[in-house]
C-alpha positions in Angstrom: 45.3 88.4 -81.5 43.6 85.0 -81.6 40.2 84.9 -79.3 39.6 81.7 -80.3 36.7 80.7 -77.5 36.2 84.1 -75.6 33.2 84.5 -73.8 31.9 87.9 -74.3 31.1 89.5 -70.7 27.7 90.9 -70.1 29.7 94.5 -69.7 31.0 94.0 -73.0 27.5 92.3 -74.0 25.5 95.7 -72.8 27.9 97.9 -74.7 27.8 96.3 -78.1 23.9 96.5 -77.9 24.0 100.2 -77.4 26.4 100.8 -79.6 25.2 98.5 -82.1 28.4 96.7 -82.2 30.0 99.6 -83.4 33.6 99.3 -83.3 33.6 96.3 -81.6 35.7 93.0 -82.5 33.0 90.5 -83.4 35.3 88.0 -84.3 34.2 86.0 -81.0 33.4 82.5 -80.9 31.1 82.2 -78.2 29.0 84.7 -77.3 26.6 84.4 -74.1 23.6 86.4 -72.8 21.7 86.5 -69.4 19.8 89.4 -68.7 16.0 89.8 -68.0 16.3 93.2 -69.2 17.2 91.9 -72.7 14.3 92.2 -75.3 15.5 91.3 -78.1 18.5 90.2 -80.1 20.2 92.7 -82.3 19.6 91.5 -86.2 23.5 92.8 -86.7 23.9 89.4 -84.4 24.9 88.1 -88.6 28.0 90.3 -88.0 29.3 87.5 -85.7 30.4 85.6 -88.5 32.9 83.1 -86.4 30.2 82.5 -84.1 29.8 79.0 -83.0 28.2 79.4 -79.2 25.2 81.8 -79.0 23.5 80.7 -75.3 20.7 83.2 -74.2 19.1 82.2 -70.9 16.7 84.2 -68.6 16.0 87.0 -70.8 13.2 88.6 -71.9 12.9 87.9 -76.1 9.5 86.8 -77.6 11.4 86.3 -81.1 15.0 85.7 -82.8 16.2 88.0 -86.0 15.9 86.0 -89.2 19.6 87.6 -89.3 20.4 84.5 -87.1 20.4 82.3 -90.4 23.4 83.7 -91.7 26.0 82.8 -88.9 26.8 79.7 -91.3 29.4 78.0 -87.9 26.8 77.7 -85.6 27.2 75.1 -83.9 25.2 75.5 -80.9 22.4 77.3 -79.9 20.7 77.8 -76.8 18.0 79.6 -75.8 16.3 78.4 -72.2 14.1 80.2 -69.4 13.1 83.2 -71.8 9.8 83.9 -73.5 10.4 82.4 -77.4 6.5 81.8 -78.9 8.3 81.4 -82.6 11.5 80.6 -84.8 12.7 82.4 -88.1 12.6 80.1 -91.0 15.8 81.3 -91.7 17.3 79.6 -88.1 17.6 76.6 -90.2 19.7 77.6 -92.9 22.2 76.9 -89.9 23.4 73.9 -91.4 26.3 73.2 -89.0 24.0 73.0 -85.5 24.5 70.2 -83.8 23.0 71.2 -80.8 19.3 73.1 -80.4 18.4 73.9 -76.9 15.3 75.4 -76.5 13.7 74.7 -73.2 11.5 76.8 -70.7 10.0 78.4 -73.6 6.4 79.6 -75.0 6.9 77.2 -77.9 3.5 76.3 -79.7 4.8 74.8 -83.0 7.7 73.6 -84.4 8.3 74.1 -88.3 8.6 71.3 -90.4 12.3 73.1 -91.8 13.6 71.4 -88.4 14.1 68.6 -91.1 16.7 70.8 -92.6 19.7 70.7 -89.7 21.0 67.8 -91.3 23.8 68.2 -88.5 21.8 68.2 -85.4 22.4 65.9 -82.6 20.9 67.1 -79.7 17.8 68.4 -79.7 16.2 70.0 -76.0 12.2 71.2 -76.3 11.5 70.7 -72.4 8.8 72.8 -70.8 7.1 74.6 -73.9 3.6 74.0 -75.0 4.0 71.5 -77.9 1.1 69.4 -79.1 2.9 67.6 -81.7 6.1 66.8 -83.3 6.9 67.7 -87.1 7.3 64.7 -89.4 10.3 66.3 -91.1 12.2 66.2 -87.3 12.6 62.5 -88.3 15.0 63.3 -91.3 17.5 64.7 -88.7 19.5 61.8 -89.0 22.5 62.5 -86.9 20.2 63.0 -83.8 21.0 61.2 -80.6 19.2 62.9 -78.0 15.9 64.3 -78.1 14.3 65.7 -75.2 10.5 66.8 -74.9 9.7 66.5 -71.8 6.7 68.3 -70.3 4.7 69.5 -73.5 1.5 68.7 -74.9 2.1 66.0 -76.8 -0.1 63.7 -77.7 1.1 61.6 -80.4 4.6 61.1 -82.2 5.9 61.1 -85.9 4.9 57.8 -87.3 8.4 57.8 -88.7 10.2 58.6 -86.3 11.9 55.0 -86.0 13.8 57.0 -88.8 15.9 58.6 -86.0 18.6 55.1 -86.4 21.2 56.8 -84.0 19.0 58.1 -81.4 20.2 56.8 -78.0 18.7 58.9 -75.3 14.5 60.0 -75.8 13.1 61.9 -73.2 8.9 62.3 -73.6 8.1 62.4 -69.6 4.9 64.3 -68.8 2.9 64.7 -71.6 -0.6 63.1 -73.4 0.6 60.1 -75.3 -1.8 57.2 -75.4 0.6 55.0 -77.3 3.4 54.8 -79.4 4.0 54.5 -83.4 4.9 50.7 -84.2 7.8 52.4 -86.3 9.5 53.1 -82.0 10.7 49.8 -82.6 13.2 50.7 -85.4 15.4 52.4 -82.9 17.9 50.1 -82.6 19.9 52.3 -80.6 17.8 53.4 -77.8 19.5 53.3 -74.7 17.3 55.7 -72.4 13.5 55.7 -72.6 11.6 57.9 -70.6 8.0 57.9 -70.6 6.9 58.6 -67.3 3.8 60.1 -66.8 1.8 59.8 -69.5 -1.6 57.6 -70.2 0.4 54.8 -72.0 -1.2 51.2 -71.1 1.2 49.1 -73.7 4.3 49.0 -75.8 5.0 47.8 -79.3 6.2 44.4 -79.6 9.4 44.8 -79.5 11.8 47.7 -77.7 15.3 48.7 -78.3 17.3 45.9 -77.4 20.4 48.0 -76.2 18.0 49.6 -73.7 19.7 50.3 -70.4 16.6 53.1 -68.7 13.7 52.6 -68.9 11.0 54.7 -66.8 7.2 53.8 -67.5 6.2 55.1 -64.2 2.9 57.0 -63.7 0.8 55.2 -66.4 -2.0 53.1 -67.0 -0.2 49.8 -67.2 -2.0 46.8 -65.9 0.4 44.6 -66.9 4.4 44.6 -67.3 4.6 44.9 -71.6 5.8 41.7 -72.9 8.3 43.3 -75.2 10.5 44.4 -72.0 11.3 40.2 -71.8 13.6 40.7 -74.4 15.6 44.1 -73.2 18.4 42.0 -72.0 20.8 44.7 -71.1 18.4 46.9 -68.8 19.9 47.9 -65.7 16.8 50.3 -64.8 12.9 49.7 -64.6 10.9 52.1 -63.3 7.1 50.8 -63.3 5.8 52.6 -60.3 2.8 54.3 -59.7 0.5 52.1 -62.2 -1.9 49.5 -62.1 -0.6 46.5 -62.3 -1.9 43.2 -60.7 0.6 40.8 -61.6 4.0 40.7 -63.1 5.2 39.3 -66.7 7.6 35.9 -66.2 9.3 37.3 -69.0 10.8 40.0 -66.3 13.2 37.2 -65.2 14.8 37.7 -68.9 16.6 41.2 -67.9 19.2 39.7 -66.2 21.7 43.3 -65.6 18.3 44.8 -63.9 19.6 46.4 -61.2 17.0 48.7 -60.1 13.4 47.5 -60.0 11.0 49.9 -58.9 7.4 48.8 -58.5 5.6 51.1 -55.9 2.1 51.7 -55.9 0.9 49.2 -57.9 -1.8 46.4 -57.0 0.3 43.4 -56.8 -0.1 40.6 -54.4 2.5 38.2 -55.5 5.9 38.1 -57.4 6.8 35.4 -59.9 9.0 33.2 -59.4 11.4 34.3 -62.3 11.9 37.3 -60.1 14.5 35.1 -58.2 16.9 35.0 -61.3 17.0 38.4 -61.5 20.9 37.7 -59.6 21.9 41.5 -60.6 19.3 43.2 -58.6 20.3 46.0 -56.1 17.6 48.0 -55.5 13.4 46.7 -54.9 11.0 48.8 -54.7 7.7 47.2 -53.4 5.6 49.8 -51.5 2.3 50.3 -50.9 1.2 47.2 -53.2 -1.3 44.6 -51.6 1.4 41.2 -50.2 -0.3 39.6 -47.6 2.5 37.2 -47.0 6.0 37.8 -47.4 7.3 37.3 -51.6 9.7 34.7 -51.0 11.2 35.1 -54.2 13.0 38.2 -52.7 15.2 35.5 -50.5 17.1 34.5 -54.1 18.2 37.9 -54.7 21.6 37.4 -53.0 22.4 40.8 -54.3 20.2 43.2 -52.9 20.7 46.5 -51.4 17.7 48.0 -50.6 14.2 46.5 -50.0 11.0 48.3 -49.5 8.3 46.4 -48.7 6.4 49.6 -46.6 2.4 50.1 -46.6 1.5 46.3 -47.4 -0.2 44.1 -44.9 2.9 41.9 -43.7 3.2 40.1 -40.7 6.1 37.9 -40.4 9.7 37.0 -42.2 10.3 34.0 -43.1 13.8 32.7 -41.4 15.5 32.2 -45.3 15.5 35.7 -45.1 18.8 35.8 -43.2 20.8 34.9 -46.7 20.4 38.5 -47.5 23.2 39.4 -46.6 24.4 42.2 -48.4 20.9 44.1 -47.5 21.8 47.5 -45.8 18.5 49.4 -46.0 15.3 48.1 -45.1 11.6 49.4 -44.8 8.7 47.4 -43.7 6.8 50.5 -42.5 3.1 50.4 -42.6 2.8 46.5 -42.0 0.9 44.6 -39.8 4.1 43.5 -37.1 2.7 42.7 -34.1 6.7 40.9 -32.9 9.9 42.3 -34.0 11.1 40.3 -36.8 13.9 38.0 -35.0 15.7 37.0 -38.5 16.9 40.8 -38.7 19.3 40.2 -36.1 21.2 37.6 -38.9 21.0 40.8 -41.3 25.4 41.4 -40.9 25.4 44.6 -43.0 22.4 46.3 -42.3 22.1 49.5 -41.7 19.1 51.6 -41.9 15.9 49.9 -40.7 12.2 51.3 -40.6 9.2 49.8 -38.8 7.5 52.4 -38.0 4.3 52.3 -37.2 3.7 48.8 -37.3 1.2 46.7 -34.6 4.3 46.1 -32.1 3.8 45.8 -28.8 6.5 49.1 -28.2 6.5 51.7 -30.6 9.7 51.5 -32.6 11.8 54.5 -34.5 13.6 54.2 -37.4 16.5 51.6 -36.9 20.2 52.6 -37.6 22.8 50.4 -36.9 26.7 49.9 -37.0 28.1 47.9 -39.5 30.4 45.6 -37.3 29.5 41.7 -37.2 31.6 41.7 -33.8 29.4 44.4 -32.4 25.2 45.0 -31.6 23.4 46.3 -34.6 20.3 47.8 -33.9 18.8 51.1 -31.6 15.7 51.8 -30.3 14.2 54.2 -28.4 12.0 51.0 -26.6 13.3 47.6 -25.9 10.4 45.8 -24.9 10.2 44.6 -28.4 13.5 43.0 -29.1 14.2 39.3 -28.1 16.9 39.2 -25.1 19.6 38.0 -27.9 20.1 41.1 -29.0 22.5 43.7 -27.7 22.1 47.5 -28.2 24.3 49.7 -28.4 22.7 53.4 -29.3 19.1 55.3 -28.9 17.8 57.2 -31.8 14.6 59.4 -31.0 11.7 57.9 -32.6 11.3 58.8 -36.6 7.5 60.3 -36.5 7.9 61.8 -39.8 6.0 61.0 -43.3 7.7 58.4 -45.8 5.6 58.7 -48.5 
């Protein structure tokens, strides 16, 4: 009978443990275990010989057999949300893994034989307790995605621009200061994410087929230069550092699409902001404008626009060419008239001015996207010029946008 691809059943899972696999057909392909009660893994697990799936998640196992070595088809392994401190040497004799997913472990170390899964493409170490990364992991040539987010990190391989195929790196919440000069040997990088480390500049130069890119909760008091020449990045995400002013060279990502910049110190945009013609989405809270950027007016394009928790006051009338804007937030500014050129906004759709100096306290605006028919709903006219027309009440938003 061909089982090709069975999925062992954690009825069937239970019995072959008790009975040691006695009698059992261990022909199976993919074999999966979730069970806190399980303590360990069977070293007859090498009886599995077609094994190419093993995926043990939520158990209870401090350790793997060295047994594992000799199930020559692994392919994949995964072991996640169970209580690994070490690996067998003998794990990578499994020279056919392409994918290693150990996340949500107690992982302290990681042997330098991780060198030796010349096959391995994936690679998952979220949420263990690594403080650095073997040099050898840099000879796993194949590798495209490597994912070591929340560790210990505080350095990386300096050879890791070795890793020529890697296209998606994931290093988010962990100690790095900076990163080896070799980072900008990967060629092929198309998702960075570094949020959340103490980073406070780049190499020179960054992987030029760079889509993502998240340097958010950083030190950064300046946009790097090398991000000037990512031209196909459709993501930035530079939130939540300390930047005063931004980079001209910004206006060379021309596909940027998503620009987020909250929390930050800036008082002014430059004006190659305005031929960034792709841009959707801009995020712009809680900086320090005074006066409206009126760079923003270019972006034909955009979306969505937060502007919340600066010290704004007025709009200036070029503001009505915006017409594709459907969500707006200029909560926390210093409004003391409702902003007439809103009226002009055709499509929008979700407006917040809450709590602003306005004469009448103001909810969250919602309105109906029909260019024939009033827009905007308050819960208190007194604020609105005569012109405009309302057609629904909304109670007011009192709750906390952060």
């Amino acid at each position: 009978m061909n089982i090709i691809g069975r999925i062992l059943t954690l009825f069937e899972i239970v019995w072959a443990y008790k009975y040691k696999f006695k009698n059992k057909d261990l022909s199976a392909e993919s074999l999966h275990l979730s069970d806190s009660n399980i303590t360990s893994l069977s070293s007859r697990i090498r009886e599995c010989k077609n094994l190419k799936v093993l995926k043990i998640c939520d158990a209870s196992i401090t350790s793997l057999p060295a047994s594992i070595g000799e199930l020559q088809h692994l392919e994949c392994l995964i072991v996640t949300n169970c209580e690994l401190e070490s690996l067998p040497d003998e794990l990578f004799n499994c020279s056919r893994l392409e994918t290693l997913n150990l996340s949500n472990n107690r992982l302290t170390s990681l042997s330098d034989k991780i060198g030796d899964l010349k096959s391995l493409k994936e690679l998952d170490l979220d949420f263990n307790n690594l403080e650095l990364l073997p040099a050898r992991l840099c000879e796993c040539s194949e590798l495209l995605r490597l994912s070591v987010r929340n560790n210990k990190l505080a350095s990386l391989p300096d050879e890791i621009g070795k890793l020529e195929k890697l296209r998606f790196l994931f290093l988010r919440n962990n100690k790095l200061k900076q990163l080896p000069k070799s980072v900008e040997e990967l060629k092929e990088i198309e998702t960075l994410d570094l949020c959340s480390n103490f980073l406070d500049n780049l190499p020179d130069e960054i992987g030029e087929n760079l889509t993502f890119l998240d340097l958010s909760y950083n030190h950064f008091a300046q946009v790097p230069a090398a991000i000037g020449n990512c031209s196909k990045l459709q993501v930035l995400k530079l939130n939540d550092n300390q930047l005063e002013k931004l980079d001209v060279k910004i206006g060379n990502c021309l596909k940027l699409q998503i620009l987020n910049l909250n929390n930050n110190q800036l008082e002014k945009l430059e004006d190659k902001i305005g031929d960034l013609m792709s841009l959707m989405s801009l995020h712009l809270k809680n900086n320090k404008f005074k006066e409206f950027p009126t760079e923003i007016v270019k972006l034909r394009n955009l979306t969505f626009l937060d502007l919340s928790k600066n010290q704004l006051a007025s709009i200036p009338p070029e503001f009505k060419g915006l017409d594709q804007l459907s969500h707006l937030s200029l909560r926390d500014n210093q409004f003391e008239e409702f902003p007439v050129v809103l009226a002009k906004l055709k499509n929008l759709t979700s407006l917040d001015l809450e709590p602003n100096l306005l004469r009448s306290t103001i909810s969250k605006i919602k309105g109906l996207k029909n260019p024939n028919e009033p827009r905007f709903s308050l819960d208190n006219l007194d604020c609105l010029p005569d012109s405009m027309k309302l057609n629904k009440f909304v109670t007011p938003d009192t709750s906390d946008t952060n």
